[in-house]
C-alpha positions in Angstrom: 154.7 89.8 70.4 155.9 93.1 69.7 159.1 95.0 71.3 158.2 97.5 73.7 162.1 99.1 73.1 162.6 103.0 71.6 163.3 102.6 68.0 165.9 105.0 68.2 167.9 102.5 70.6 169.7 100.0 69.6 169.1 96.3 70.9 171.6 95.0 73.3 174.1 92.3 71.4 175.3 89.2 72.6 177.8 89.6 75.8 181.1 89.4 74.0 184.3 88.2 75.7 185.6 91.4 75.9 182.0 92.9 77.8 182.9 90.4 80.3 186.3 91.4 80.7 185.6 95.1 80.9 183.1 93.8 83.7 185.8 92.2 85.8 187.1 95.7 86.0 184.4 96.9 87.6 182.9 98.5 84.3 179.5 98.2 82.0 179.5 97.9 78.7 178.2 101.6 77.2 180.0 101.9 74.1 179.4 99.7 71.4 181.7 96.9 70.4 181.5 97.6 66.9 185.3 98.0 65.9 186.9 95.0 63.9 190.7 94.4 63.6 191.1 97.2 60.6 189.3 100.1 62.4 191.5 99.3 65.7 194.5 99.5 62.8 192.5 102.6 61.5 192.6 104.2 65.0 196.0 103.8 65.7 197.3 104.5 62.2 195.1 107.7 61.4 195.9 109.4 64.9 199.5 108.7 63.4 198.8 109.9 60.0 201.6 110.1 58.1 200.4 112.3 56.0 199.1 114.9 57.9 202.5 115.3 60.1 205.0 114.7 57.4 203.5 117.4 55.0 203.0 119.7 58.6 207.0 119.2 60.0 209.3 118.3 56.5 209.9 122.0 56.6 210.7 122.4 59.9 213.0 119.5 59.5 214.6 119.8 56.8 215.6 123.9 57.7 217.3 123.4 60.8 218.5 120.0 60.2 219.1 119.7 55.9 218.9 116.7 54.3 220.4 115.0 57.0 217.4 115.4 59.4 216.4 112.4 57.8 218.9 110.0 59.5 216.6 111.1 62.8 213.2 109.1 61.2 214.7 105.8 62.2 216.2 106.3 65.4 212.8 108.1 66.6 211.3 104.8 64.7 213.0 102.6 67.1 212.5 104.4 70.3 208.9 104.7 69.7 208.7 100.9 68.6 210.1 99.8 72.1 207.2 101.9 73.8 204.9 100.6 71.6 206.0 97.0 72.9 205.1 98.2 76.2 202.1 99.3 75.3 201.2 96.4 73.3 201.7 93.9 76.8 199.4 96.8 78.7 196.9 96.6 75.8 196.2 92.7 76.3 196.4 93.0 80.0 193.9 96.1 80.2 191.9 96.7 77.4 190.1 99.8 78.9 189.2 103.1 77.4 191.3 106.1 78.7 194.7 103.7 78.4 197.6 105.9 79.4 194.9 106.9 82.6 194.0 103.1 83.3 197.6 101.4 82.7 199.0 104.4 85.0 196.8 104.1 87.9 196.9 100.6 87.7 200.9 100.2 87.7 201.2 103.1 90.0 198.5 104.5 92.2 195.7 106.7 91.4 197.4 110.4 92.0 200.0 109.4 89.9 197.6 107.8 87.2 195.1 111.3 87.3 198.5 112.9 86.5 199.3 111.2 83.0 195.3 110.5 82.3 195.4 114.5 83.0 198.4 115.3 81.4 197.8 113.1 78.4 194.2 114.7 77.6 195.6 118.0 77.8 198.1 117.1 75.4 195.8 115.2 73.1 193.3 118.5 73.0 196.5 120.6 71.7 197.2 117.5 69.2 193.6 118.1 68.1 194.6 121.6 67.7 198.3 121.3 65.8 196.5 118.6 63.6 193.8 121.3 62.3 196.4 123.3 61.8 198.2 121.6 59.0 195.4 122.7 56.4 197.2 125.2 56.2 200.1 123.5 54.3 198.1 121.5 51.9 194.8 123.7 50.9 196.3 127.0 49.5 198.9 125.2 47.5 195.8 123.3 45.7 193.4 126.9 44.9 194.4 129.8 46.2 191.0 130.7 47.0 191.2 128.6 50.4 193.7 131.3 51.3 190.6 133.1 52.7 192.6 135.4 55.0 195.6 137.8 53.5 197.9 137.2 50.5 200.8 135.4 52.1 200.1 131.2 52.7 203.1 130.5 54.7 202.4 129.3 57.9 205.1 131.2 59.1 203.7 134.8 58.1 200.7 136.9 60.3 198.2 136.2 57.3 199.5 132.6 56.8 199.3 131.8 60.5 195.8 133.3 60.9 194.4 131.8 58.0 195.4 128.4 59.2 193.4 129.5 62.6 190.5 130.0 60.1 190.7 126.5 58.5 191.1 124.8 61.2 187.9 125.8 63.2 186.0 125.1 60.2 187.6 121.6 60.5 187.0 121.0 64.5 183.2 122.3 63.4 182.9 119.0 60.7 185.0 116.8 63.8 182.8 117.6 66.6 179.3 117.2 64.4 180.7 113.3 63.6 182.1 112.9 67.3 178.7 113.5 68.2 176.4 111.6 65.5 177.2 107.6 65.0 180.2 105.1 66.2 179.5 103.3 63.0 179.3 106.8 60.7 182.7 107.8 62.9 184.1 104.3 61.9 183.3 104.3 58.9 184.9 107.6 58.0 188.1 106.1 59.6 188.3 103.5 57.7 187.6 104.7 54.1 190.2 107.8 55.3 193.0 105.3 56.2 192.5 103.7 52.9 192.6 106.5 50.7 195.9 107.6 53.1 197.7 104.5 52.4 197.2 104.7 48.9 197.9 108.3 48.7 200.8 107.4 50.3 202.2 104.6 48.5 201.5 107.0 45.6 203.5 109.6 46.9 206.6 107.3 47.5 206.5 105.6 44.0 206.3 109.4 42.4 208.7 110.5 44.0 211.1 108.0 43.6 210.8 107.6 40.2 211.1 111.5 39.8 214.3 111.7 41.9 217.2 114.3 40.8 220.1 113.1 43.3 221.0 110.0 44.7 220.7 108.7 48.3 223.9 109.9 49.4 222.1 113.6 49.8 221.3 112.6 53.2 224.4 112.5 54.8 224.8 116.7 53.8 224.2 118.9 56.6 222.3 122.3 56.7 225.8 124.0 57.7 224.1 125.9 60.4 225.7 127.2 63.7 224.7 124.1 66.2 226.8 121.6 64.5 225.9 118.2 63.5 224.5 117.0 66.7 222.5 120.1 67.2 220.7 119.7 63.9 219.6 116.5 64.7 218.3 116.9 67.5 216.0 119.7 66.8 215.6 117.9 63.1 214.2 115.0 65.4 211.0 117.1 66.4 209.6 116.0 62.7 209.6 112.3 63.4 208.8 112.7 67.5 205.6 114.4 65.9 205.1 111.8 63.2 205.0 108.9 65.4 203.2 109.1 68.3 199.4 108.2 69.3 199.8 104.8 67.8 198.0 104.1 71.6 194.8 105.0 69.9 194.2 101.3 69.1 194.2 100.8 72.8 192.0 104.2 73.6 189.8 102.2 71.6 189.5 98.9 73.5 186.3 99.2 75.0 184.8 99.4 71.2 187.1 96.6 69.8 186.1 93.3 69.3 188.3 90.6 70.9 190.4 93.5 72.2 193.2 91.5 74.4 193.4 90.0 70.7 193.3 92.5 68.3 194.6 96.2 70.1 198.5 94.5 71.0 198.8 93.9 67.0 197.1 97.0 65.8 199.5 99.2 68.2 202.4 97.7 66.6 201.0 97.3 62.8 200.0 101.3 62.9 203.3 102.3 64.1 205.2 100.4 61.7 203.2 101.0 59.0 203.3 105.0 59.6 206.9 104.7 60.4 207.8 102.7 56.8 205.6 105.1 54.6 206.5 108.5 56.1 210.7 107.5 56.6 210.0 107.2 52.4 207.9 110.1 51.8 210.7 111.9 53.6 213.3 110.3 51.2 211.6 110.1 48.3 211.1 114.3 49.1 214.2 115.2 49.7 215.5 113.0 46.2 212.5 114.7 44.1 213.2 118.6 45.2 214.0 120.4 42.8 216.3 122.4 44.6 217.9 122.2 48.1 219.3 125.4 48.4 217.0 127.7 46.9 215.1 128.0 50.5 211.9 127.0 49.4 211.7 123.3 50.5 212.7 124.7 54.5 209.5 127.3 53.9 207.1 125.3 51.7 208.1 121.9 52.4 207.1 118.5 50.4 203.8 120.9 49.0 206.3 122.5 46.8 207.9 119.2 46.2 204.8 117.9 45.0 203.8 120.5 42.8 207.2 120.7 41.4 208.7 117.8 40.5 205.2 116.1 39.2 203.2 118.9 37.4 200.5 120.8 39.2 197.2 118.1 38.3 199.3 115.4 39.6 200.2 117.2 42.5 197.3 118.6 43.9 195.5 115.7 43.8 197.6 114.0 45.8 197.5 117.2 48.1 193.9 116.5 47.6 194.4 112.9 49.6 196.5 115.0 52.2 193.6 117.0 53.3 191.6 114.2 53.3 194.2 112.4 55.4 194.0 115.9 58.2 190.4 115.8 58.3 190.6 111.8 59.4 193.3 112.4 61.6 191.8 115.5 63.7 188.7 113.0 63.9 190.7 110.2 65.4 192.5 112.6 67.7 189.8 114.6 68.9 188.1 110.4 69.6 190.7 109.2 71.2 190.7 112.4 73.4 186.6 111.8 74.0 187.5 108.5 75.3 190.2 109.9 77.8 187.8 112.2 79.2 184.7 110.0 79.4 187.3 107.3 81.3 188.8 109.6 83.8 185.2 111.0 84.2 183.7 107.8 84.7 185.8 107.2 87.5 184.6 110.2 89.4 187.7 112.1 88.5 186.7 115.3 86.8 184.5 118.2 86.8 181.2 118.0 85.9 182.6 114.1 85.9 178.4 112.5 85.5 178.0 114.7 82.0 180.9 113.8 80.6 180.6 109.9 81.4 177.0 109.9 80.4 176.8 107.9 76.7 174.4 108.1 74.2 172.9 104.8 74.2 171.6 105.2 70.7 174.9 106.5 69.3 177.4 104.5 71.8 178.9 108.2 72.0 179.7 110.5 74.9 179.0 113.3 73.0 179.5 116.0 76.2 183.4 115.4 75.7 183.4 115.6 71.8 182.2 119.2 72.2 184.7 120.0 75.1 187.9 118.8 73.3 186.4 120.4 70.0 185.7 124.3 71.9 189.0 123.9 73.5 191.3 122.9 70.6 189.3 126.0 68.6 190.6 128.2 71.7 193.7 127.2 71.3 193.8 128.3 67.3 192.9 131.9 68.0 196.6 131.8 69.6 197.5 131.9 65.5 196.0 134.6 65.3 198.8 136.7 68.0 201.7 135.7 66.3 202.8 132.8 63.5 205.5 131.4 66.0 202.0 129.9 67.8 202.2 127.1 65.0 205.1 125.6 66.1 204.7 126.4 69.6 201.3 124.5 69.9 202.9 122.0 67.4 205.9 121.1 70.1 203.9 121.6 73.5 201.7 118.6 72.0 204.5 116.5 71.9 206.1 117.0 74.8 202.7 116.2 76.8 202.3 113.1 75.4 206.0 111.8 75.5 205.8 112.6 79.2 202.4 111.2 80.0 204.3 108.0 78.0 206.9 108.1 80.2 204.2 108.0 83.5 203.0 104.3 82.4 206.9 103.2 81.5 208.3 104.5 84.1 205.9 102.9 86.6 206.1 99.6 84.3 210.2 98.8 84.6 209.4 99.6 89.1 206.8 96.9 88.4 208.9 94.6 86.3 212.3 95.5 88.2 210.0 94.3 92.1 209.0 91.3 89.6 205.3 92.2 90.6 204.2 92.3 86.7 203.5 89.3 84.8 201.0 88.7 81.8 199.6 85.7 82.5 196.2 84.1 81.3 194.8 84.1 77.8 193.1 86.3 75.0 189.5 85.9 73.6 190.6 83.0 70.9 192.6 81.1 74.2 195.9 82.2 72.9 198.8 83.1 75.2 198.5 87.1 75.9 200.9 89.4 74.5 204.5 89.6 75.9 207.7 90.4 75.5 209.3 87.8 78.2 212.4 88.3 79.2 213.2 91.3 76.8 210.7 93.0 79.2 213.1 94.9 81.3 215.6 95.8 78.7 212.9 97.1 76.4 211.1 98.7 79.2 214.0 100.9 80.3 215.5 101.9 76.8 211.9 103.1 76.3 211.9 104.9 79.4 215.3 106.5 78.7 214.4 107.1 75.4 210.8 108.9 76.4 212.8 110.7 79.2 215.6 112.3 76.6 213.4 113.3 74.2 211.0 115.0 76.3 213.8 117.3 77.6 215.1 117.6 73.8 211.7 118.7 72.4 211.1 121.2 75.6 214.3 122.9 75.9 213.8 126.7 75.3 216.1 127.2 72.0 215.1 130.9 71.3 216.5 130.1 67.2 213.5 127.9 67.3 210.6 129.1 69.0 211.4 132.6 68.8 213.8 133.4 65.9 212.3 137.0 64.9 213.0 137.4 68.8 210.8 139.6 71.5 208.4 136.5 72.3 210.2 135.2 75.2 206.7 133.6 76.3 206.9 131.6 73.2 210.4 130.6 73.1 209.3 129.1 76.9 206.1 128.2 75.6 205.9 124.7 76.1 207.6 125.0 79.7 204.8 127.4 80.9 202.4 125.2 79.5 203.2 122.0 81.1 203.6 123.9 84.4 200.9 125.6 84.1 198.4 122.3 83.0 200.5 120.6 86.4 199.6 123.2 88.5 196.0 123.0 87.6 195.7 119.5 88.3 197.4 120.1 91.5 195.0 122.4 92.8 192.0 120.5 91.1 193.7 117.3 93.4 193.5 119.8 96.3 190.3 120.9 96.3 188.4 118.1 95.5 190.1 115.9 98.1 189.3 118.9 100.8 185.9 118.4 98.9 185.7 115.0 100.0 187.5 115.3 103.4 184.6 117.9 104.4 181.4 115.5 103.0 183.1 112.9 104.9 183.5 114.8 108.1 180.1 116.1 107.6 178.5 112.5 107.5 180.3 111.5 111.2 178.3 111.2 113.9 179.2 114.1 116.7 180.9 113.2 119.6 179.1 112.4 122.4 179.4 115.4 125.1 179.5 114.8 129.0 178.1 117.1 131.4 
């Protein structure tokens, strides 16, 4: 007997454990279940990507903070670790695409969990964005025929900041196409990508180490500037709070993952650590390699020069070579995890145009309408480059902030939970193992995580006009990230408005008319 099926369609699998957990939530299985316990590390660790963010902010760092920016990698390391532990419980528990969306909604109620579902994808679209961006560091350094656009590569310069623009639209081009193609081709790229970074990496470290012109004591020196030691670290902290977050990729992800109440608590943890080991030595091993501290060119140039410096230029630009690579994977993962966001919240009924951007390919388990969405919108956001070179680290911060607030809307809603004693993780995972939990660490975790999320959100937003607008006259980007998280607020607010007047009038629409007496 033959099969009367498409051939372009692929057969329906076995129903896994994890199908018929997604179904208890009220859910169908659409997107295949394809991921094993590396790509759920590979989706955490690449959003991370050490690489990508290290090589993008070690300037930035290092030239308001000095070496001593570096003491900042493991205090962010920690914070970030206890909200990974929070995540990790909310992983096991609900292992749903669109996780910041789902675990908010479901701890809170659904207003508040549109807001941080709302907020988040906003802020994963400008991640998207920043993330393209960093070509811009890496490609000119290796021929400086990639500088396509001007003379002057520094991101910091008009030519500099618009070239980046340039690259990076080239680069959400080559995301979108494999957003759109195959789950396995997308999953495939992922993995091979977080291979070659982790090598690269480890590379990285051991040549630099063994290259090193100063000992580790360099790290306690300050940059001498006018905000004291406390100041510099806390703007010298915006390199790490970039570094390490999206580590909730793994659980984005959930929904593709085999034995996911399993396998996305560990991966959330294993890519954080991992990312937060190798870039807190890439950082070291680069500030013990430079050649020079004060000559300015590691605040301008960053590790690129470092590289190319200390350990010839074949050597170097090859590795560089493994940082573009690294980019490229990370602006894929991003732009996914940002997919799945949307396709969650849609599916839910809770966006525009909410049945396009749910609808999945059932031949490439993809929801291809919010691949292109995230991809035109992060390519807007470039052409800001184009204005003025303070848009690089303006899009660059605003991306933080968004998610460290949207963190702070599942924490925060978490310790209530915890504090009433109405949260528990009870039952067990696909292999009958005990879920994931912290016990009775949970509430101390919980609210250093919170307090942590909360302090750094204000750090990384307040306007400092010496570092979003330091040639001065911009005063919309020294308040950039302000107006921009007002502004995506205010959206959603009247977005909430209108569709619940939407609503309100079907409904009162559908009532039968009062009976009238004569």
């Amino acid at each position: 007997m033959t099969s009367t099926a498409p051939a372009d369609v692929r057969p329906d699998p076995p129903e896994s454990p994890g199908d018929r957990s997604l179904r208890e939530f009220g859910y169908r299985q659409e997107l295949h279940r394809s991921l094993g316990r590396y790509a759920s590390f590979a989706a955490g660790f690449s959003f991370i990507s050490v690489l990508t963010t290290v090589f993008q902010f070690f300037a930035f760092g290092y030239a308001f903070g000095g070496p001593v920016f570096f003491w900042t990698w493991p205090v962010v390391l920690i914070g970030q670790f206890l909200v990974a532990a929070c995540f990790a419980e909310l992983a096991a528990r609900y292992p749903i695409s669109g996780a910041i969306y789902q675990w908010s909604s479901r701890l809170s109620n659904l207003t508040f969990g549109w807001f941080a579902g709302w907020i988040m994808v906003i802020g994963q679209i400008v991640v998207v964005a920043a993330a393209a961006l960093a070509l811009q560091m890496v490609m000119p350094p290796i021929w400086s025929g990639f500088q396509i656009v001007g003379g002057d590569p520094a991101p910091t310069s008009a030519t500099g900041a618009a070239n980046a623009a340039v690259l990076g639209v080239i680069l959400l081009v080559l995301t979108t196409l494999v957003n759109v193609v195959d789950d396995r081709v997308m999953s495939v790229i992922n993995r091979v990508g977080v291979t070659a970074e982790i090598i690269g990496a480890v590379l990285i470290i051991v040549l630099l180490l063994t290259h090193s012109k100063r000992s580790p004591g360099i790290t306690f020196h300050t940059a001498g500037g006018d905000a004291g030691l406390f100041g510099a670290l806390l703007v010298g902290s915006f390199t790490a709070a970039y570094v390490m977050i999206g580590f909730d990729s793994a659980g984005e992800m959930s929904e593709e993952t085999r034995n996911p109440r399993r396998t996305a608590p560990r991966t959330i943890l294993t890519a954080l650590g991992a990312a937060g080991l190798l870039g807190g030595l890439i950082v070291l091993g680069g500030l013990l390699a430079a050649p020079s501290l004060t000559d300015g060119k590691l605040g301008v140039d960053g590790l690129s020069y470092v590289l190319t410096s200390s350990l010839g230029d074949g050597v170097g630009r090859f590795l560089l070579a493994d940082v573009v690579v690294a980019i490229a994977v990370a602006t894929l993962a991003i732009q996914t995890a940002a997919c799945r966001m949307l396709f969650s919240m849609a599916r839910d009924g809770q966006l525009p145009f909410a049945g396009r951007l749910a609808k999945v390919n059932p031949r490439t388990g993809m929801p291809s309408a919010p691949a292109v969405v995230v991809g035109v919108l992060a390519a807007a956001l470039l052409l800001l480059n184009f204005a003025s070179p303070e848009a690089f680290l303006a899009i660059g911060t605003t991306c933080i902030v968004m998610l460290y607030l949207a963190y702070a809307m599942v924490t925060g809603p978490l310790l209530v939970r915890r504090l009433r004693g109405t949260f528990t993780v009870e039952g067990a995972d696909e292999t009958g193992r005990p879920l994931f939990s912290l016990g009775r660490w949970g509430i101390p975790v919980n609210a250093v995580a919170l307090v942590y999320g909360l302090f750094m959100t204000v750090n990384l937003a307040w306007p400092r006009a010496e570092v979003y607008d330091p040639a001065g006259g911009h005063w919309y980007f020294q308040w950039f990230t302000v107006l921009f998280l007002l502004v995506t607020v205010g959206v959603g607010v009247l977005y909430r408005l209108t569709r619940t007047q939407g609503l309100r009038s079907a409904a009162e629409t559908a009532l039968p008319l009062p009976e009238t007496t004569h």
